[in-house]
C-alpha positions in Angstrom: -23.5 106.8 201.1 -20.9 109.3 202.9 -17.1 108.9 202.8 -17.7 107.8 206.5 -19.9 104.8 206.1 -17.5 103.4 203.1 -14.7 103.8 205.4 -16.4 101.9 208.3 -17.4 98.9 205.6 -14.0 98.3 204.7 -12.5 98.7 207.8 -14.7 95.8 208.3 -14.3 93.6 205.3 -10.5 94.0 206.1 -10.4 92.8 209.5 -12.7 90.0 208.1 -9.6 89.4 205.3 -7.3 88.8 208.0 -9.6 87.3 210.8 -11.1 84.5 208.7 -7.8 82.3 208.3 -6.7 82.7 211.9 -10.0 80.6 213.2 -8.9 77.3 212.3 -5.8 78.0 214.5 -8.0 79.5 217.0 -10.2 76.2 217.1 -7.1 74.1 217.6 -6.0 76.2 220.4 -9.3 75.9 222.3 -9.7 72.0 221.5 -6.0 71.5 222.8 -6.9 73.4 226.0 -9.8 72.0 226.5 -8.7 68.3 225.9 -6.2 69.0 228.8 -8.8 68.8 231.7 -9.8 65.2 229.7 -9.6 62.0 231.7 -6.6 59.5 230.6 -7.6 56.5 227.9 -7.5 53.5 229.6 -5.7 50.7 227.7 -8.7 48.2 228.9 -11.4 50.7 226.6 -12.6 49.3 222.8 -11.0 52.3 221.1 -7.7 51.7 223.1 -7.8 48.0 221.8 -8.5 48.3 218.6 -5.4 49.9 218.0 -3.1 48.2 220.6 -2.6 51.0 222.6 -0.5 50.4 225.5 1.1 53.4 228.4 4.4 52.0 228.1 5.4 51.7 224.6 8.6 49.5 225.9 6.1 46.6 226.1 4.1 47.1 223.0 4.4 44.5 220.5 5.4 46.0 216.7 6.4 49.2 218.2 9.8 50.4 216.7 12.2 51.4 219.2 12.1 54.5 220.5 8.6 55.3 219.5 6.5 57.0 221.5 3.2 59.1 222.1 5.5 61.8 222.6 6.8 61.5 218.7 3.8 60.7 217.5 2.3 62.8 214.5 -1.1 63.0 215.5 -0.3 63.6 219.8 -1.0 67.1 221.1 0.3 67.4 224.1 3.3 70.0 225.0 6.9 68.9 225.3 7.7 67.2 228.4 4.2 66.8 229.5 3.5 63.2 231.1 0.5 63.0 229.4 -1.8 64.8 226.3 -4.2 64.7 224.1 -4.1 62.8 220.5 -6.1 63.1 217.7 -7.3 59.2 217.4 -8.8 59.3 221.0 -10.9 62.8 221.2 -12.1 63.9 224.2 -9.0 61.5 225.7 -5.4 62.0 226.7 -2.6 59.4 226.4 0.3 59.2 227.9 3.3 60.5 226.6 5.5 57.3 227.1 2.4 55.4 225.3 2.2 53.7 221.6 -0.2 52.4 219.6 -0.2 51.0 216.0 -1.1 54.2 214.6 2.1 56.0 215.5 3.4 57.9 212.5 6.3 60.2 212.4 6.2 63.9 213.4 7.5 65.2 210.0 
C-alpha cells in the first residue's frame, strides 16, 4: 500500500469523523423546510382534537396566559412567522398564535 493511498483513506475516515454528527442537524433542516410548504392543521381534524388545539390560544380552555404556539417547546417555525411547523402534527403547520394541551416551555 503506497504513502498515497494511506493518505487518501484517512483523508476520508476524517471527513467521515466530522461529517457523521452534523446529519442529524442536516435532517432537521430539510424536515423544517420541507414542512413549510405543509397545509395548516385544521382545529376540526382527530389529531387537532385530541389535544384541544385551537388557532387562537386566547379562547382555549386551560391555556395559561400568554401561551402560545409561538413559545411552545416542540413548534418549529421561525420567529415572527404566522404560522409553522410542530413536532405533535408532522406533515402539518399550526399557527403561531395557536395552543394546545401539549404546550411546554421553550427552555
Amino acid at each position: 500500500m503506497s504513502h498515497v493511498d494511506r493518505l487518501s483513506r484517512r483523508r476520508l475516515l476524517q471527513k467521515l469523523a466530522l461529517g457523521i454528527p452534523l446529519l442529524p442537524l442536516a435532517a432537521s433542516q430539510l424536515n423544517t423546510a420541507l414542512a413549510a410548504d405543509a397545509p395548516l392543521l385544521s382545529p376540526d381534524a382527530k389529531e387537532a382534537q385530541a389535544v384541544k388545539y385551537v388557532e387562537d390560544a386566547s379562547k382555549a380552555k386551560g391555556a395559561v396566559p400568554g401561551s402560545t404556539c409561538a413559545n411552545c417547546a416542540v413548534y418549529q417555525g421561525h420567529s415572527g412567522a404566522p404560522a409553522g411547523p410542530c413536532q405533535i402534527f408532522p406533515g402539518k403547520q399550526v399557527k403561531a398564535a395557536g395552543w394546545c394541551s401539549s404546550w411546554a416551555p421553550q427552555i
